[in-house]
C-alpha positions as CSV (number, residue, x, y, z in Angstrom):
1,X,16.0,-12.9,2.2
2,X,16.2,-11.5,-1.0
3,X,17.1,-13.9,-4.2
4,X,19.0,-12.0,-7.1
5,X,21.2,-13.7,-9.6
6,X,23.5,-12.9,-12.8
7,X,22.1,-13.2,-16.3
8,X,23.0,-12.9,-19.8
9,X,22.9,-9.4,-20.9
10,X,21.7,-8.5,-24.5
11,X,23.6,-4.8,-25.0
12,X,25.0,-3.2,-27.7
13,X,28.7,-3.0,-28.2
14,X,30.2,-0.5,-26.6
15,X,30.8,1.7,-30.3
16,X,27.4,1.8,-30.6
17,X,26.2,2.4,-27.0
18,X,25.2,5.9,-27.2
19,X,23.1,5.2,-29.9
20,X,21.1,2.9,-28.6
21,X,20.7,4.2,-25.3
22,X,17.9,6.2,-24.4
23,X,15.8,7.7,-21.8
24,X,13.2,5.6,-20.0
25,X,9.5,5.4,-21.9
26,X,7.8,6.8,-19.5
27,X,9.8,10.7,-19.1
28,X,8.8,11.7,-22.8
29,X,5.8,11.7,-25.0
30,X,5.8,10.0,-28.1
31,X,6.3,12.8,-30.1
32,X,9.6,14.2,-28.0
33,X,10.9,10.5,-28.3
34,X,10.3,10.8,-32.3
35,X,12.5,14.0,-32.4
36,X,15.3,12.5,-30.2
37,X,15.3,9.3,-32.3
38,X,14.8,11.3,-35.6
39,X,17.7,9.9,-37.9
40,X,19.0,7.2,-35.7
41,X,17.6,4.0,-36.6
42,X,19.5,2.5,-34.0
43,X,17.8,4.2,-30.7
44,X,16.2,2.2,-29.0
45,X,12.7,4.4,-28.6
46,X,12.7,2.1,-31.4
47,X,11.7,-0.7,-28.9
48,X,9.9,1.2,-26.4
49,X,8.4,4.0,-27.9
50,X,7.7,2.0,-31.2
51,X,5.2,4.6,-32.0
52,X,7.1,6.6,-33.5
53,X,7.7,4.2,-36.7
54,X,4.4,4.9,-37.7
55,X,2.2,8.4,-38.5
56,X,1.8,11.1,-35.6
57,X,-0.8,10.3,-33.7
58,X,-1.1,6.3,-33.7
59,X,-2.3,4.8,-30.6
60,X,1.0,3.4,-28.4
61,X,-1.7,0.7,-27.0
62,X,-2.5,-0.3,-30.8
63,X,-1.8,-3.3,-31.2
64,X,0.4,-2.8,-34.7
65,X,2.4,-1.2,-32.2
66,X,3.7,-3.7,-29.4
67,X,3.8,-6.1,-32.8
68,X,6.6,-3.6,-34.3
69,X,8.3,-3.1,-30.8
70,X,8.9,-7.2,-31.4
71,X,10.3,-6.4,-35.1
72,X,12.2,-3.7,-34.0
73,X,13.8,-5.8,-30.9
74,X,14.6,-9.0,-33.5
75,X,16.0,-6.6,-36.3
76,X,18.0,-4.9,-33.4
77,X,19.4,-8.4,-32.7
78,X,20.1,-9.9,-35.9
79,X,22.1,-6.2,-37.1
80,X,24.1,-6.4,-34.4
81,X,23.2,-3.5,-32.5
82,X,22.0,-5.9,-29.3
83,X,24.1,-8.9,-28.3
84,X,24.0,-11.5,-26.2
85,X,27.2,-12.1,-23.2
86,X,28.2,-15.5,-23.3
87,X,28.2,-16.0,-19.7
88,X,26.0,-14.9,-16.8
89,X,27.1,-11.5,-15.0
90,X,26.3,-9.1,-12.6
91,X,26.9,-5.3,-13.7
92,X,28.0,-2.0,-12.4
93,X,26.2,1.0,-13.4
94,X,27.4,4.4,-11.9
95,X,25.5,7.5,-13.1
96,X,27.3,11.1,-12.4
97,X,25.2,14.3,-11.7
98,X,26.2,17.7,-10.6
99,X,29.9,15.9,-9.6
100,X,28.0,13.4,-7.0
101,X,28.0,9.6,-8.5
102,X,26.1,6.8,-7.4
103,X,26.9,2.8,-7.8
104,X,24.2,0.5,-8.6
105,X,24.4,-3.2,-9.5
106,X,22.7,-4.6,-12.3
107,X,21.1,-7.7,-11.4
108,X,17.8,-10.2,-11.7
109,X,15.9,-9.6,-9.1
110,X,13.1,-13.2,-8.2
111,X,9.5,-12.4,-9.1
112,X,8.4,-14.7,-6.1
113,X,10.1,-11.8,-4.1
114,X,8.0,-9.3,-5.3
115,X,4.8,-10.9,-5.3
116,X,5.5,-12.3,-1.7
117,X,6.2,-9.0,-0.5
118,X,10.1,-9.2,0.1
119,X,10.6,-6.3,-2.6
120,X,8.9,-3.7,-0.7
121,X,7.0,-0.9,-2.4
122,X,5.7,2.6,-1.3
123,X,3.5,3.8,-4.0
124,X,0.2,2.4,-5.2
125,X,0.3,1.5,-9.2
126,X,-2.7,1.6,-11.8
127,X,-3.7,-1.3,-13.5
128,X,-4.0,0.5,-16.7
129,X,0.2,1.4,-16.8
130,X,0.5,-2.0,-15.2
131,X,-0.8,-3.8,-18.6
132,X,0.4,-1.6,-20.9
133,X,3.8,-2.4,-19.9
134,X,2.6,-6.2,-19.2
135,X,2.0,-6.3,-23.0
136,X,5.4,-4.9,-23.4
137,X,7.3,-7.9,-21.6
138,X,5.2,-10.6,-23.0
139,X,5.2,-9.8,-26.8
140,X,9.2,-9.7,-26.3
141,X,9.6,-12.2,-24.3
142,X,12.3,-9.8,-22.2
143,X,12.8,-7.1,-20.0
144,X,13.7,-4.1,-21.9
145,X,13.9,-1.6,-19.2
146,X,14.9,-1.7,-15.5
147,X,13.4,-0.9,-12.4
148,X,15.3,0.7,-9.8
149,X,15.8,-0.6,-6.5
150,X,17.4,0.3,-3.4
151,X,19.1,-2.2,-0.8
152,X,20.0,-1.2,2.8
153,X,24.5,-0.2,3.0
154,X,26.3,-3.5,3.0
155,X,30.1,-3.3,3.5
156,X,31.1,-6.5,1.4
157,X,29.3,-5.1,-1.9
158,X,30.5,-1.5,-1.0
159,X,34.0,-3.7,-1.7
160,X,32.7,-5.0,-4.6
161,X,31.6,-1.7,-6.2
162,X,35.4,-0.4,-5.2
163,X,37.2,-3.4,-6.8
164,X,35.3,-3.5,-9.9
165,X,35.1,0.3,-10.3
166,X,38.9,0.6,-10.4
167,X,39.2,-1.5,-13.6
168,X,38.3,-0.4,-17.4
169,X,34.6,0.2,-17.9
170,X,32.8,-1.3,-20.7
171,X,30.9,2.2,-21.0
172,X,31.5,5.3,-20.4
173,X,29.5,8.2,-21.8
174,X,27.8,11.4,-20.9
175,X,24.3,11.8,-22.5
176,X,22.5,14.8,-24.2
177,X,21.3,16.0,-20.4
178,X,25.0,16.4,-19.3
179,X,24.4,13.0,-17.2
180,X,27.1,10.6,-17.0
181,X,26.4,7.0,-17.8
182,X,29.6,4.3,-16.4
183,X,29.0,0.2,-17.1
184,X,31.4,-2.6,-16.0
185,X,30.9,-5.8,-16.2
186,X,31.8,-7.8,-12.9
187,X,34.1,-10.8,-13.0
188,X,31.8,-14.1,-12.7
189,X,34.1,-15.2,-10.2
190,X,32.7,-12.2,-8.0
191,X,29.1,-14.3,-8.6
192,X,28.4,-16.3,-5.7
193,X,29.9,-13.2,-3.2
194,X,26.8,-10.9,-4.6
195,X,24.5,-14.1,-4.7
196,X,25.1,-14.2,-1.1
197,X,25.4,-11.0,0.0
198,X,21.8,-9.7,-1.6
199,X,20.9,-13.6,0.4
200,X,21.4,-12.0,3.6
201,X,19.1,-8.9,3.1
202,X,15.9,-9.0,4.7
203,X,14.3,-7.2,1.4
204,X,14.8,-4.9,-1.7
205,X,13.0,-1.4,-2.5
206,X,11.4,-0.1,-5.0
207,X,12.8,3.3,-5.4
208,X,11.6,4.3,-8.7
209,X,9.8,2.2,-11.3
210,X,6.8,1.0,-9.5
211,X,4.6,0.1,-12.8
212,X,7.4,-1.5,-14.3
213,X,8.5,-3.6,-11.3
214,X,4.7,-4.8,-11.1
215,X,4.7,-5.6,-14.2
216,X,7.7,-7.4,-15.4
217,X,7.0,-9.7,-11.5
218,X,3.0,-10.4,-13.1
219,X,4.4,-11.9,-16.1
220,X,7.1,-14.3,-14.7
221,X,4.5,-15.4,-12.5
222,X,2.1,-15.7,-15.4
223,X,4.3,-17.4,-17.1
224,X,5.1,-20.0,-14.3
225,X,1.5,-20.3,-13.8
226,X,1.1,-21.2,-17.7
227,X,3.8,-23.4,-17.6
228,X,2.9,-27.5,-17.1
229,X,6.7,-28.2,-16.5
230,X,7.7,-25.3,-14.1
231,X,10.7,-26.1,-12.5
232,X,11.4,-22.9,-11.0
233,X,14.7,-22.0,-12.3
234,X,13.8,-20.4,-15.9
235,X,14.5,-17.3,-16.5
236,X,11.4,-15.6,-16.5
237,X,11.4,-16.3,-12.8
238,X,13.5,-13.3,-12.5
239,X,13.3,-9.9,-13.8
240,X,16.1,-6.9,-14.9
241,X,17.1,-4.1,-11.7
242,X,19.8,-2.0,-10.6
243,X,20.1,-1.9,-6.8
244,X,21.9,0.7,-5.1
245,X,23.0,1.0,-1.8
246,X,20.3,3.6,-0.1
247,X,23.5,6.1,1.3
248,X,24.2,6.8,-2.5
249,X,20.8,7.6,-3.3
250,X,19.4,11.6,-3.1
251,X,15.4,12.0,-3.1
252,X,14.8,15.3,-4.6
253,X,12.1,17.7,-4.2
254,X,8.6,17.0,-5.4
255,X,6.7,20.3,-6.1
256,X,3.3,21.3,-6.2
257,X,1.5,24.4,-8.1
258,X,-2.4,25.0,-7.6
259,X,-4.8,26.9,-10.2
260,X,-6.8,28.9,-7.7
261,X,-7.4,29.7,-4.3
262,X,-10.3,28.1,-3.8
263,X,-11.9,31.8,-3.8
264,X,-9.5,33.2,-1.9
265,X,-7.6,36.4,-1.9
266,X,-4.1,36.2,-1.4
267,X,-4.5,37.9,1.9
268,X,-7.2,35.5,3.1
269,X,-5.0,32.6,2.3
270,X,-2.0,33.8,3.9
271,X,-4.8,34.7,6.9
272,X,-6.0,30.9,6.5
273,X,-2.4,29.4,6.6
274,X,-1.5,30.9,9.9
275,X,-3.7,28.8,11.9
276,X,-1.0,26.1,11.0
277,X,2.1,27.7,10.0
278,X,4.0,30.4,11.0
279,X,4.3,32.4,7.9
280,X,7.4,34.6,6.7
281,X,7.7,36.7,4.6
282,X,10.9,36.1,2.3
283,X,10.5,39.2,-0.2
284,X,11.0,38.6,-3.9
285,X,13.9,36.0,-4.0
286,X,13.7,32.6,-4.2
287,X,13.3,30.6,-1.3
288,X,14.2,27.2,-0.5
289,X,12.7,25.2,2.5
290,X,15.3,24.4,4.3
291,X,14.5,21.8,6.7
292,X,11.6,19.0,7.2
293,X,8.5,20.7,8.0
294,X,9.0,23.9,6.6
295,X,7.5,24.9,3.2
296,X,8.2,27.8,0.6
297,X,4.8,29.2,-0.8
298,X,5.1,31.5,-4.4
299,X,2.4,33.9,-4.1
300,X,1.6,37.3,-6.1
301,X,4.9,37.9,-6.5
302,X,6.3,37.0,-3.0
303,X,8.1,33.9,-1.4
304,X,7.0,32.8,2.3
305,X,8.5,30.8,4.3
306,X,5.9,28.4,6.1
307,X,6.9,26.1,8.8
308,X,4.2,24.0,10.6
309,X,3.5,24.4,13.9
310,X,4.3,21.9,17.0
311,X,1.3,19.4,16.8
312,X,-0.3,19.7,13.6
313,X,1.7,16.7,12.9
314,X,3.3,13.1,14.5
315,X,6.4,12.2,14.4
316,X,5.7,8.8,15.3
317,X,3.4,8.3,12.7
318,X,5.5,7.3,9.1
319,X,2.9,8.9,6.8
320,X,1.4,11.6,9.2
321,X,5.3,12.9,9.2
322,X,5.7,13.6,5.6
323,X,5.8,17.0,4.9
324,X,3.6,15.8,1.5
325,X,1.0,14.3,4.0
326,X,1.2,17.9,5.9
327,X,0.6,19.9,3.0
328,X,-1.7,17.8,1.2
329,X,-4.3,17.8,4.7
330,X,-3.5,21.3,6.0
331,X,-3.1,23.3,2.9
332,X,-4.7,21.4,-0.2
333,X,-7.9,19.8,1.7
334,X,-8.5,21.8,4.4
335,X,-8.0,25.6,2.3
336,X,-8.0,25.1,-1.1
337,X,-10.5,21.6,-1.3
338,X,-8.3,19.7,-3.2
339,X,-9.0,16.3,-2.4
340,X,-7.9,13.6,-5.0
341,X,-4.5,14.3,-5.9
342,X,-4.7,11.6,-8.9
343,X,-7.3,12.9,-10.8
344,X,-7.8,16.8,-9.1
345,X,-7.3,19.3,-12.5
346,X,-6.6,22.5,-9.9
347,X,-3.3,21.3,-9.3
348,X,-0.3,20.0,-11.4
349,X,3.2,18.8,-10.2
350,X,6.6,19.8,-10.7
351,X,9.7,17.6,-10.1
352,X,12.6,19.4,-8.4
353,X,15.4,19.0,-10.9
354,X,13.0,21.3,-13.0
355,X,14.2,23.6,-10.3
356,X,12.3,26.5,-8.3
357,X,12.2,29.2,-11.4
358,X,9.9,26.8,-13.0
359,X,7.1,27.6,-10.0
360,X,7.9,31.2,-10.3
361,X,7.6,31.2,-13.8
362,X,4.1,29.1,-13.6
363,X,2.4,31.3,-11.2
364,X,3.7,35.0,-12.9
365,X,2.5,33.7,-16.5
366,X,-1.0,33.5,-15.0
367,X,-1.3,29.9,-15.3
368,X,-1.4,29.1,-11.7
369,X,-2.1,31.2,-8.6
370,X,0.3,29.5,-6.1
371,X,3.1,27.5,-5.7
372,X,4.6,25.2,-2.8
373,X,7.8,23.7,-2.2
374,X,8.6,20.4,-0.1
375,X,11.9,19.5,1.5
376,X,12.9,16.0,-0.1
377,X,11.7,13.0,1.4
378,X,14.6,11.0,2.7
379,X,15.3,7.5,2.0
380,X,14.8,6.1,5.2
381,X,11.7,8.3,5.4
382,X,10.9,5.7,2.0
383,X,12.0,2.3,3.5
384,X,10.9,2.9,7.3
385,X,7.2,3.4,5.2
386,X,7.6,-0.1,3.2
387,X,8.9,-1.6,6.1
388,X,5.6,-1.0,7.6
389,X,3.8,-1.4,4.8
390,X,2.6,1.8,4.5
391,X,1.9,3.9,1.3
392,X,3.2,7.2,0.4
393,X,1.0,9.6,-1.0
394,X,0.7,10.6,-4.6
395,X,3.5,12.1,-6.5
396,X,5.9,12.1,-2.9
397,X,9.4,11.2,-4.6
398,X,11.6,12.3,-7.1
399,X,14.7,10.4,-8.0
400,X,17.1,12.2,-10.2
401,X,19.1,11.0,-12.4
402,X,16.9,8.6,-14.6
403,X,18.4,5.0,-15.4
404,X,20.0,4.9,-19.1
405,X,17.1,2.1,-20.7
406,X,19.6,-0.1,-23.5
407,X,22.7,-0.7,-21.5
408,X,21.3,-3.9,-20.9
409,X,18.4,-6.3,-21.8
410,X,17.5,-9.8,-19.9
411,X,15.6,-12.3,-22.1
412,X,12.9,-14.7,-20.1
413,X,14.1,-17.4,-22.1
């Protein structure tokens, strides 16, 4: 069963929306965040990348610097350019990219959910992020941000996506990447129809936002745990998400490049790889894997098609399938001895919507010797490995586009 409710967005009004809105803290570096927000006293980096209000260089963990995120979120407030809704809602948020658009519902999602296991996850999170962005929620007392979730198709909010869709939106904007951002909100006499319809799902998942989902669920249980008077029913016993329906969602392509070969010649490795593979050669234009199992390797100068051979893999086993799980044992450990993908400097990652040029371009500046492309994970490749609770390996999804942070705000009071 999973618990989700309306709430009482804080967002700007809708003149001032693409001012506000930003992209999430964690895709840029502080000093990318200071040139987007450079001018605009109204972005909302303001609030998560606070940083930037002080000299190049300052700590994001110092302390001075969660205290002006509070200053900046209270200022934001009082001007006007965050306001509360009267009553509680549920949201729509549809995001548009490359003419495919996907319908999520903006909701709060129940922290016992999370930390009893009914919002499933797939990736393992570091404590370090996890506090960071703990510190975050506490000293504003709200969820900036939201996580991103996915719920298995359900007809009856399929209908409610349609019926609110085909009304006015309250936003409606394409951003600086050429994304397009859409926000409704829904009718509150639509309320108890989500309420239930989220009631009758076995669980949620975490599609994106694992750090974030941890810890904005640690404090509302903190918090409850603090509390002599918990009732259960206060707001911080919920958190902010958007949860689409899984057939909207598209995994794409996470990418690997390598800095050596491990001592290796280029012929060697293409020797060692045939054990596994069978290797084609795919001449000097780019090529895309085009199935599960099969691999596209960038090597001096050249693109190979690799596909792994029948039994160096099981298809009944949800990790051992994943073509990251097959390249990561067969290729990185067993040839190159790369072993810890977290904390291994010979290799570096490459999300797909940076596209396949960017590993040509890596390997023929001389800053890498190799390249390998995966085939996309799909999503029930991602929920049939939380359902068994199961994690994926390191750097395995992609999700593309990024949720607009500053449409909307919950406050755990």
């Amino acid at each position: 069963m999973a618990t989700v409710k309306p709430f009482k967005g804080v967002r700007p009004p809708r003149d001032l929306v693409t001012e506000v809105a930003s992209r999430p803290y964690d895709v840029l570096n502080s000093e990318e965040a200071r040139r987007e927000a450079e001018g605009n006293e109204k972005s909302l980096y303001h609030i998560i990348k606070p940083e930037i209000d002080f000299e190049p260089g300052t700590d994001e963990h110092d302390p001075k610097v969660y205290d002006k995120a509070v200053e900046n979120f209270r200022a934001f407030q009082s001007n006007g350019w965050l306001v509360q809704d009267d009553t509680d809602h549920y949201y729509i948020y549809a995001q548009t990219m490359d003419g495919r658009t996907q319908y999520g519902i903006v909701l709060a999602a129940y922290v016992d959910d999370y930390m009893s296991g009914a919002i499933k996850k797939h990736e393992l999170t570091r404590r370090d992020k996890e506090e960071d962005r703990m510190k975050h929620v506490r000293c504003n007392n709200a969820n900036i941000e939201p996580v991103f979730f996915a719920f298995p198709d359900n007809d009856d909010l399929e209908q409610v996506i349609r019926t609110v869709t085909a009304s006015e939106p309250e936003y409606d904007f394409v951003a600086p990447d050429g994304f397009g951002h859409t926000f409704w909100l829904v009718d509150t006499s639509l309320n108890d129809r989500i309420s239930a319809a989220f009631e009758a799902m076995p669980a949620l998942y975490i599609a994106d936002g694992h750090h974030r989902t941890a810890a904005a669920a640690l404090v509302g249980n903190e918090k409850a745990t603090n509390n002599p008077d918990h009732r259960g029913d206060e707001e911080y016993n919920y958190f902010l998400a958007v949860a689409f329906p899984a057939s909207h969602l598209k995994i794409i392509d996470y990418n690997r490049v390598v800095k050596d070969l491990n001592g290796l010649t280029p012929a060697d490795f293409l020797a060692r790889l045939d054990k596994d593979f069978i290797v084609e050669d795919k001449g000097t234009e780019i090529y895309r894997p085009d199935r599960l199992h099969n691999f596209s390797l960038y090597l001096d100068g050249r693109w190979y098609s690799l596909t792994a051979r029948e039994g160096t893999y099981d298809d009944a086993d949800p990790i051992g399938v994943l073509d990251v799980t097959i390249s990561s044992d067969l290729i990185l450990r067993d040839i190159l001895d790369i072993t810890d993908l977290r904390s291994s400097k010979r290799i570096d990652f490459v999300g797909g919507i940076r596209g396949l040029g960017e590993l040509k371009r890596r390997v023929d500046s001389g800053e890498m010797a190799a390249a390998l492309a995966l085939y996309p994970v799909s999503m029930k490749q991602l929920m049939d490995i939380a359902d068994t609770g199961n994690i994926m390996p390191p750097k395995t999804t992609w999700f593309e586009p990024k949720l607009r942070s500053g449409l909307v705000i919950h406050k755990l009071d």
